[in-house]
N, C-alpha and C positions, 0 to 999 in steps of 0.2 A: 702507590699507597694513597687512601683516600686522608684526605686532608680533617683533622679534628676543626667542629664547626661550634667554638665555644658560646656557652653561654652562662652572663653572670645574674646569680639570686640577691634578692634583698627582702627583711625581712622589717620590717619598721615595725614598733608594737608589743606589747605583751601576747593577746592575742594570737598575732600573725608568729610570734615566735612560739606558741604553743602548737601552732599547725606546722610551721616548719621543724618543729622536732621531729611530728611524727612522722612526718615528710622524709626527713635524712634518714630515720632509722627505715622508713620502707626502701630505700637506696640500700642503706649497707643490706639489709636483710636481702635485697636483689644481688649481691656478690657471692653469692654460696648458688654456683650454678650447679646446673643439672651435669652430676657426671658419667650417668648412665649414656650420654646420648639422646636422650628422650626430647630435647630442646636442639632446635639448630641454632648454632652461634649468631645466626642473623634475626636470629628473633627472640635476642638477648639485646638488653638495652646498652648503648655505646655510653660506659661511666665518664670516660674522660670529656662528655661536654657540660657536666656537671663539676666536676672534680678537676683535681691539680695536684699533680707527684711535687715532692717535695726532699727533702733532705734536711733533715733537724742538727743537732751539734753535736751529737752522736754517731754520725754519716748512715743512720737510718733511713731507709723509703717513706717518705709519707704520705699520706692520702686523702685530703681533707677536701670537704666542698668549697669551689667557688662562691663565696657568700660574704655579704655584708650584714650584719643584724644590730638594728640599733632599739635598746629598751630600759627601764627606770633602773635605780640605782636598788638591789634587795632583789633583782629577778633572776640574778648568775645562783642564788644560793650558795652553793659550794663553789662550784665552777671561779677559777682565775680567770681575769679578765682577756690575759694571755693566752687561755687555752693549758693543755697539758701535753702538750707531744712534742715541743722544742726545748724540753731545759731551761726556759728562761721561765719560770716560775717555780719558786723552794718557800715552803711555810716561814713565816719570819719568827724564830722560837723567842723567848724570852730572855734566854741568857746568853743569845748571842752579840758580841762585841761590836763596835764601829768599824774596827779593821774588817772583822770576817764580813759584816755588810757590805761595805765597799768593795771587797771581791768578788763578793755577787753581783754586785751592780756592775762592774770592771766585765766580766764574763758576758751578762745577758746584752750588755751594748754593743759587745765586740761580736757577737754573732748575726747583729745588722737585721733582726728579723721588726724590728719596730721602728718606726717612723723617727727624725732624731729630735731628741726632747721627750721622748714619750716616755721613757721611765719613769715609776717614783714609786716608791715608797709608803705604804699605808697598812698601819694595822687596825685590823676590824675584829669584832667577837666572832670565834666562833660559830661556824654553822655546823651543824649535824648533816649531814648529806642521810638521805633517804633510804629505806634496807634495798629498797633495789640497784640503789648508787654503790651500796657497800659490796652487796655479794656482787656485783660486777666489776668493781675493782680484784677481788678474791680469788674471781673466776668461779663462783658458786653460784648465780642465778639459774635458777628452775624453772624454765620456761613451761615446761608440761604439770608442773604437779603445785608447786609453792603460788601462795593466792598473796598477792602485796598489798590489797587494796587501795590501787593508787587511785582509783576512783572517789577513793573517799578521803584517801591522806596527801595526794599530791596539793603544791601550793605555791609550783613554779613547775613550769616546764622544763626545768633542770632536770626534774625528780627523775623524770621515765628518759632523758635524754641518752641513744645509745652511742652515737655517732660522735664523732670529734671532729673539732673545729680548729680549724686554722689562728694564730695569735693576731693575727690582722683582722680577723671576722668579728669579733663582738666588742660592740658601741657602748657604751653607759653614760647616759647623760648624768653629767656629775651636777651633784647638789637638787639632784630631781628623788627621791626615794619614795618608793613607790609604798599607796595605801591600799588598806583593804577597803576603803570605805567610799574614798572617792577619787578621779582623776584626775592626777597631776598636773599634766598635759593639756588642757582642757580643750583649746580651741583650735579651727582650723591656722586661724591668725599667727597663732603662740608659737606652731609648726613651721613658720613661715620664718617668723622672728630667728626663731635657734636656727634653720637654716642658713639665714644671714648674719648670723653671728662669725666670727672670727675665729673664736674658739673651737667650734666645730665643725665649721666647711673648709679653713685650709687642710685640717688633719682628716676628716673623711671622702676629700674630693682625691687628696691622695692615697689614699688605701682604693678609691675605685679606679684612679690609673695605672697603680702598681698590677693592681688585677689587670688590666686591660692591657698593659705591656707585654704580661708573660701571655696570650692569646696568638694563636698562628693563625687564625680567622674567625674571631668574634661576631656571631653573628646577632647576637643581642641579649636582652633581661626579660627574667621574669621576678615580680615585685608583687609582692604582699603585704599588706600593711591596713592599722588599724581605721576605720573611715569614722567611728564613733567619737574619734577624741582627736588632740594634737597632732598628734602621728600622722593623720591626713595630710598637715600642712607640707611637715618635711619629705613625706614620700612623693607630693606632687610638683613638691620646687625639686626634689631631686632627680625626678623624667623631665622635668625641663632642663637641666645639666646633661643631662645623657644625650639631650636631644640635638641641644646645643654641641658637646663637644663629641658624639661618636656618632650621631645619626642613626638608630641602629632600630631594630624591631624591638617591642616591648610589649609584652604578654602583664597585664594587671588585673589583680583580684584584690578588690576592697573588701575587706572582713566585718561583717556586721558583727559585734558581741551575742551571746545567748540568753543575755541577761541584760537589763536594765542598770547603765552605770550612772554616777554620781557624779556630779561637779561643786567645785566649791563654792559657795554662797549659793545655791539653788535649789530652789523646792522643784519639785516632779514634772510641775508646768514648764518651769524654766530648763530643765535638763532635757526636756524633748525639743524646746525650740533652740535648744543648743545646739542636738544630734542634728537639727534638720537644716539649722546652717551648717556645720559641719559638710553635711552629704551636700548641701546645694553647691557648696565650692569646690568639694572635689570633682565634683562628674563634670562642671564646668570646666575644669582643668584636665581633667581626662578624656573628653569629649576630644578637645583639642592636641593632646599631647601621648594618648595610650593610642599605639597602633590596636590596641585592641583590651578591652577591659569588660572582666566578669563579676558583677556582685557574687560575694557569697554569702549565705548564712543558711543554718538550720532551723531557725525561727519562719514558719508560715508569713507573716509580714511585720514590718519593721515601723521605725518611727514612733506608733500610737499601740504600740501592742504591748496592754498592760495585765493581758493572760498569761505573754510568754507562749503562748500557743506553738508547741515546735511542730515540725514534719514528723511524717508519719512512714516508717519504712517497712515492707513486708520483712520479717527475717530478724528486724533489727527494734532493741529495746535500750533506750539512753535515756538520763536523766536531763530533762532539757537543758536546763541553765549549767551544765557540768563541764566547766573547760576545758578537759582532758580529753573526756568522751566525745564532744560534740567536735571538736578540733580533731578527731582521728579520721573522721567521717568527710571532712573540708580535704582533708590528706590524702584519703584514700581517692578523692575525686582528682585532685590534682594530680597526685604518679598516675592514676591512669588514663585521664584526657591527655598528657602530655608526651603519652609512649609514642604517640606516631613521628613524632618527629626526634625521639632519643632511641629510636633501634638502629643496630650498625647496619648498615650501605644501605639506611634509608634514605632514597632523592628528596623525602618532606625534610623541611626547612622551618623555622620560629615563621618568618614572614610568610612564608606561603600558609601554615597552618592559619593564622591569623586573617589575611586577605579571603581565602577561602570562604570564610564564614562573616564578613562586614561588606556586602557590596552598601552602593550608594554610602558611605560615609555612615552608616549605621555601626560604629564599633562598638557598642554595647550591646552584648551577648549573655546567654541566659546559661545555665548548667544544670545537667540532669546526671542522675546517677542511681543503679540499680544496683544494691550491694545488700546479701547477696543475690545474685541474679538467679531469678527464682523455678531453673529447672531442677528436676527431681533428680536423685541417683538415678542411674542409666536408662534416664531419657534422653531420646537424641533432641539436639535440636533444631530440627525441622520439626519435630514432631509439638515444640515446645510455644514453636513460633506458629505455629497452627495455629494451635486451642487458646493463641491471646489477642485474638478476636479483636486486629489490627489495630491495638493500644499502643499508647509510647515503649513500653517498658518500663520508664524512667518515674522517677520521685524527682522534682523539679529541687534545687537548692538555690536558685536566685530567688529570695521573698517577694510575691506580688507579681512573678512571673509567670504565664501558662503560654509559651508559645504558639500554642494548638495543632494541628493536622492539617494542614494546607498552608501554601507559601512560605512552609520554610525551608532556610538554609541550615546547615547543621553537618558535623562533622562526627564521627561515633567512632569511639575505638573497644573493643572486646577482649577480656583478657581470661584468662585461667579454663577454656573451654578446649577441649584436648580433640583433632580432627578425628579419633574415632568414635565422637560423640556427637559429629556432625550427620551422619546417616547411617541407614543398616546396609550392610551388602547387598548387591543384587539380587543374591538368593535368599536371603531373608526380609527384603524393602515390604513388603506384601501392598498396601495403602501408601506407603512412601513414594512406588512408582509412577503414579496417577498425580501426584504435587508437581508442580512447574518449579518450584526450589529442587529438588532433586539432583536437577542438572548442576546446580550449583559443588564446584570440586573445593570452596574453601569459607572458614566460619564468614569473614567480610563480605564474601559474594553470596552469600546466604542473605545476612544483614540487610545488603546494600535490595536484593530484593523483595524483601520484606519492607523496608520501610517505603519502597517506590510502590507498591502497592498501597500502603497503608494511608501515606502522606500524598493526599491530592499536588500537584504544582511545585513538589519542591525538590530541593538538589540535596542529595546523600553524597556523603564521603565515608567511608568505611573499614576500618585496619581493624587487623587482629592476632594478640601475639599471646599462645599458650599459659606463659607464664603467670599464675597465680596470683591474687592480692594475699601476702605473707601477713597473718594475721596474728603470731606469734606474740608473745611478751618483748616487748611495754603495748603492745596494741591492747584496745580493751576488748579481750576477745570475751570479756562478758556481756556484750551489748547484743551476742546472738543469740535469735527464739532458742530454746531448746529441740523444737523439729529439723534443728538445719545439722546436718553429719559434720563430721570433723575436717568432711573435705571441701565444705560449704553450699554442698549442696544441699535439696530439702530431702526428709526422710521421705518414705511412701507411708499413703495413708494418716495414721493419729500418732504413728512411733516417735519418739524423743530418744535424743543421744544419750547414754551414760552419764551420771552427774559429775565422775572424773574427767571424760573425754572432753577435753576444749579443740575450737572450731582454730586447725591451725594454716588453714590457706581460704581464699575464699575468689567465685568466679565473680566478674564485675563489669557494668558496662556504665560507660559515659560518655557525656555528649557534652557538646558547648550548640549553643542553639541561635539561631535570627530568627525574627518574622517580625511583622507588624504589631503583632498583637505587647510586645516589649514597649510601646508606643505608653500600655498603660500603666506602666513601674515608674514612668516620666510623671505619668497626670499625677496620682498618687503622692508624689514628691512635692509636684508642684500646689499640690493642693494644699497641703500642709502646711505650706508658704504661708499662707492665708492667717493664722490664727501667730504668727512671728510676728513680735514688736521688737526689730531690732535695737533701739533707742534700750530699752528697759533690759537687756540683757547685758550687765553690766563688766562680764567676763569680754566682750567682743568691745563694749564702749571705751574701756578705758585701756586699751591694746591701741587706740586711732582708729581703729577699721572706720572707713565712711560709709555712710547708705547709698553713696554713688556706687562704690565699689558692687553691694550688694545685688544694687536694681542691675546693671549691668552683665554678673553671673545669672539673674533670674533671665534675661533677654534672651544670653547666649541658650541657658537651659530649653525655654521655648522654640528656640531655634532648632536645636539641637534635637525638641520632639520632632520637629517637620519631616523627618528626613523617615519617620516609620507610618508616615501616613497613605500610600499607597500601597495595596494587596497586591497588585501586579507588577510587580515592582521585575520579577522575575520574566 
């Protein structure tokens, strides 16, 4: 029996827990498998390297993801801090006694599910949980017909959250409560600071060994977290932990915001040389300590973008600065660059996925993704990769990225394209037969040469696994054209879908990408350096930070360009 090859998630961030929502709800939405047959088990994704059975105080199964998630105090909305699936959280009513408390307390301690000293006691107003939260407690959500508009009313990533979380998983830094206006959090530094506080690394270093105890072969993290604000700090002192105490692979996406955030005492000037310290310390620290790190964002480029200017998707209509929408999109790229190494009795590996794509110590990698992938109802695709007149496919999502067409490295996984969409039969091929793809008998070997054609000098990797991006509710399946079918593909011709039909699967490809030309997301950074007076940015002066500290991250940075300045590197 093949050996479960765990791996544990971290989610640091408002943000990064807005994309990790949609993230677990596309996991569960992937456990309603195919029972016709139509899917082979092996090219179903292995839950349990994500996930961990469990047993509540009920002697229930439970099923929660491997995850850490730490964010401000106002962003659980409803949600107990504990979670809902162990028993160990009951509303505290008004007219209940001392005695009857203390039973409850006596109960949830004896079930050992929390750290010891972690109980207490807090009552807070009321929240309303959201009509989507309700009718899914009911068991009344309507995926196909009822419109929630949580694009317009969500105001936490609670609201659309499907999934449950383990009582060990969610962090709230206490006495931090979270604004609408500006961030709490503010500095790389401040992340640094609550790291090494007391308070919060003895109780969260053990929640990540507890996790790492129950593991039969851990083979590493994947970490999320916000790069714009605080969060930075704690998510890269805590790959330094990992790195120190399990040595393990780590897979990191810094999440750029969609919008322009606030800091406290700062005007617009000062909040940009905030963000760009921010990013100058993180990639310094990642450079060093992420076996492998992706910018993300939906925003065209970052830093000095004060159009907001987002990306642009064939298929796909979002409001740029919308954290719901724009975080489903972050999501949808992650479950699907991350399949090749979560299908069962796959030989790919976290590390191998990773080294694959950073030779020469270049671990900053760029992300592309095609959603939906823009072939037509029943076109095959060979016929699709014809007529795209050896383009990426791909809509880049690292801002200020274009890898380009020659020397790169790049790994690509394809998903929701079914093999009898890969060719016509022999006796109907007509023009098929004459292609040198033809010979090709599977979607990735198809892929793999197309892009070896397309892409001068460079190395293709290529998986491909049937199974659909599930685009269902809480997704925002309003973000697609109306030309695209309900099956996510595009209609033929000028025809639009039904205004009832919503799009509830969708085909998708992504890529995690190297080359040289990622050299200029560096300059970019470091250019912006330029117009920083650290002295005069008084959120980072009066934390201690030194300008030794600073020039030295800018050293390592430059450094750290050298390594994408050769084209032949291959």
């Amino acid at each position: 029996m093949q050996q479960t090859r765990e791996i544990l998630t971290f989610q640091f961030g408002t943000y990064a827990n807005y994309v990790g929502a949609h993230f677990w709800n596309q996991q569960e939405a992937n456990f309603v498998y195919d029972r016709e047959g139509n899917i082979a088990e092996e090219q179903l994704p292995q839950n349990d390297i994500l996930y961990r059975e469990g047993l509540n105080d009920q002697k229930q199964t439970t099923y929660t993801p491997r995850l850490l998630s730490v964010d401000l105090l106002g962003t659980l909305r409803h949600l107990p801090v504990v979670g809902e699936l162990y028993g160990n959280f009951l509303p505290l009513m008004d007219e209940q006694n001392a005695d009857e408390l203390q039973k409850t307390k006596d109960l949830v301690e004896q079930s050992q599910i929390l750290t010891p000293g972690g109980l207490d006691v807090r009552k807070q107003p009321p929240v309303e949980p959201s009509e989507y939260q309700l009718d899914l407690v009911k068991g009344t959500v309507y995926t196909e017909r009822k419109d929630y508009k949580l694009a317009d009313t969500c105001s936490s990533w609670a609201d659309y959250l499907y999934a449950r979380y383990h009582p060990r998983s969610l962090n709230v830094l206490r006495g931090m409560q979270r604004q609408t206006d500006v961030q709490v959090l503010g500095t790389q530094v401040a992340g640094v600071e609550l790291w090494q506080s007391v308070a919060f690394n003895d109780d969260f270093c053990d929640r990540i060994r507890m996790y790492a105890e129950e593991c039969d072969a851990l083979q590493g993290f994947q970490m999320l977290f916000d790069i714009d604000d605080g969060f930075s700090g704690l998510a890269t002192k805590c790959l330094e932990h990992l790195n120190d105490e399990y040595g393990r692979a780590s897979y990191v996406l810094p999440l750029h915001y969609p919008r322009n955030i606030s800091y406290a005492q700062a005007d617009a000037r000062t909040a940009h040389s905030i963000r760009v310290v921010n990013s100058v310390l993180s990639y310094y620290h990642l450079s060093e300590q992420a076996t492998m790190f992706t910018p993300l964002s939906t925003l065209e480029t970052i830093w000095r973008n004060t159009t907001l200017q987002s990306r642009r998707m064939p298929g796909l209509h979002w409001q740029s600065d919308n954290l719901y929408q724009s975080s489903a999109i972050l999501a949808a790229y992650l479950d699907t660059v991350t399949m090749g190494y979560r299908l069962r009795n796959t030989p790919e590996s976290l590390l191998r996925f990773c080294e694959r794509v950073t030779p020469s110590n270049r671990n900053m990698t760029a992300a592309g993704l095609s959603l939906p992938l823009s072939m037509e109802q029943e076109q095959d695709l060979i016929d699709f990769l014809d007529g795209s007149n050896n383009g990426s496919l791909l809509t880049q999502l690292t801002p200020g990225c274009e890898p380009g067409d020659s020397h790169v490295v790049q790994s690509i996984v394809a998903r929701g394209i079914p093999h009898s969409r890969l060719k016509r039969p022999v006796d109907q091929a007509g023009p098929q037969l004459r292609m040198a793809a033809y010979k090709c008998e599977s979607v990735s070997q198809m892929l793999l040469l197309y892009y070896q054609c397309a892409y001068h000098g460079s190395v293709t990797h290529a998986a491909s696994l049937p199974l659909p991006l599930n685009t269902k509710l809480p997704f925002p399946y309003e973000i697609f054209d109306a030309h695209i079918a309900a099956d996510g593909f595009k209609l033929l011709g000028q025809a639009e879908r039904e205004k009832d039909n919503r799009v509830g699967s969708a085909p998708a490809l992504a890529a995690v990408q190297n080359s040289s030309k990622l050299g200029a997301h560096l300059d970019t950074l470091h250019g912006q350096t330029h117009r920083v007076q650290l002295a005069k940015l008084q959120s980072y002066a009066q934390s201690g930070f030194e300008q030794e500290e600073y020039d030295t991250a800018l050293d390592k940075l430059l450094e750290f360009r050298d390594n994408y300045k050769d084209d032949h590197y291959l």
